[in-house]
C-alpha positions as CSV (number, residue, x, y, z in Angstrom):
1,X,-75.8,30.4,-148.7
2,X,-76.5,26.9,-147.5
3,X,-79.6,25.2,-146.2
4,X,-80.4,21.8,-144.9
5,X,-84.0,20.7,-145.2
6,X,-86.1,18.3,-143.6
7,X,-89.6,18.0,-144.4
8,X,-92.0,15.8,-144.2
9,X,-95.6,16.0,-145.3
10,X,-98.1,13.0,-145.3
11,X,-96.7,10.6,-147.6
12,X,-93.8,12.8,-148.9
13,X,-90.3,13.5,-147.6
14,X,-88.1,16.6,-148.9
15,X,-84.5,16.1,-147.4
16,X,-81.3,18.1,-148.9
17,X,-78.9,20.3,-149.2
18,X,-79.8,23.3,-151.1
19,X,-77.7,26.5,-152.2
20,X,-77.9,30.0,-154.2
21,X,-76.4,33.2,-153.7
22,X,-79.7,34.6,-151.9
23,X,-82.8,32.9,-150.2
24,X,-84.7,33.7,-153.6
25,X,-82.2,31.0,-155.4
26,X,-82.2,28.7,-152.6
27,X,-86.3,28.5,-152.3
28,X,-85.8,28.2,-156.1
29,X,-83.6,24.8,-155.4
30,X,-85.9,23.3,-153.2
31,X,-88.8,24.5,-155.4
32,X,-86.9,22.8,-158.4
33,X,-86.1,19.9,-156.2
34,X,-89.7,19.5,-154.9
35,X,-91.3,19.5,-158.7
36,X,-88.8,16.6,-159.8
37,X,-90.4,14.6,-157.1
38,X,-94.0,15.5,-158.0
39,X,-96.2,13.7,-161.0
40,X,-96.2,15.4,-164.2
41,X,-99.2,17.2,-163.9
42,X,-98.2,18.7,-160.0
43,X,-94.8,19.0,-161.4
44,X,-96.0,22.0,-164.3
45,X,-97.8,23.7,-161.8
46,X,-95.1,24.1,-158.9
47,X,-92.6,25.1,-161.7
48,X,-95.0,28.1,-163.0
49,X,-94.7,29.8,-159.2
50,X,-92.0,32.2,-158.4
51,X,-90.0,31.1,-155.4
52,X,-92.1,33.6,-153.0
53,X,-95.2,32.0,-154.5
54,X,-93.8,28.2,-153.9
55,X,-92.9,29.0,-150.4
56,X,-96.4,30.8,-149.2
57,X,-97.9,27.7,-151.3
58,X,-95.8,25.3,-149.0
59,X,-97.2,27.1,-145.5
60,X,-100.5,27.0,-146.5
61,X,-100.6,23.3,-147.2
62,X,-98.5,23.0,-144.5
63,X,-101.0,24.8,-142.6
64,X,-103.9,22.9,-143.6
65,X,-102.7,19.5,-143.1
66,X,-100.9,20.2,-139.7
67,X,-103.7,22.9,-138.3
68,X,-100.8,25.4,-137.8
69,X,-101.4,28.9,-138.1
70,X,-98.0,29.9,-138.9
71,X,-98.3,33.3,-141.4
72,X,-97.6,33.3,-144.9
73,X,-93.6,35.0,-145.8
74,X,-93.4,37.7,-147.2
75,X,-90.3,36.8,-148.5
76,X,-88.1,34.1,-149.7
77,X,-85.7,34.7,-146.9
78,X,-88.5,35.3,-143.7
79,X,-89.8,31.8,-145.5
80,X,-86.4,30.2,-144.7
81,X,-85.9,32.2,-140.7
82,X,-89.2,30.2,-140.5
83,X,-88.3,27.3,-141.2
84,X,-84.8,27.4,-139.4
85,X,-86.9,28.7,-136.2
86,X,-89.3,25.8,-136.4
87,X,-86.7,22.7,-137.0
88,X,-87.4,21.7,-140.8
89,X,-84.7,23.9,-141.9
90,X,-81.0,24.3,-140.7
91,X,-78.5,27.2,-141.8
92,X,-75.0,25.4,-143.0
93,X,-73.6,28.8,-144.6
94,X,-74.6,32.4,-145.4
């Protein structure tokens, strides 16, 4: 599978193309992708999460900062139908 993402938080931008066999690999990607961008210190803690961890971490800051109410996944893959249903994410290939 293939997913283009487009997020932007505050003062931080996530854009890519991210891939994996499953939506557990590709929330891994961006997860991966997302702590390379981070300081050290922010960096260790996204890379202890699992991928389902990451994502519900990413809705409730995305949450907080936007005063959303959207409700945390309960999977990798209802993270990413999320985010393809609200415009930050778009599906390129299953």
């Amino acid at each position: 599978m293939k997913i283009r993402v487009r997020l932007r938080a505050k003062d931080q931008t996530l854009e890519g193309t991210f891939t994996g066999s499953n939506a557990e690999q590709v929330v891994g990607a961006i997860q991966r992708e997302a702590a390379n961008r981070a300081g050290l210190l922010v960096r260790m803690a996204i890379l202890a999460l699992s991928p389902l961890a990451f994502a519900r971490e990413a809705v409730r800051l995305h949450n907080e900062q936007s005063g959303a109410r959207h409700p945390l996944p309960n999977s990798c893959a209802e993270f990413l139908q999320a985010a393809i249903g609200a415009g930050l994410a778009e599906m390129l290939e299953t």
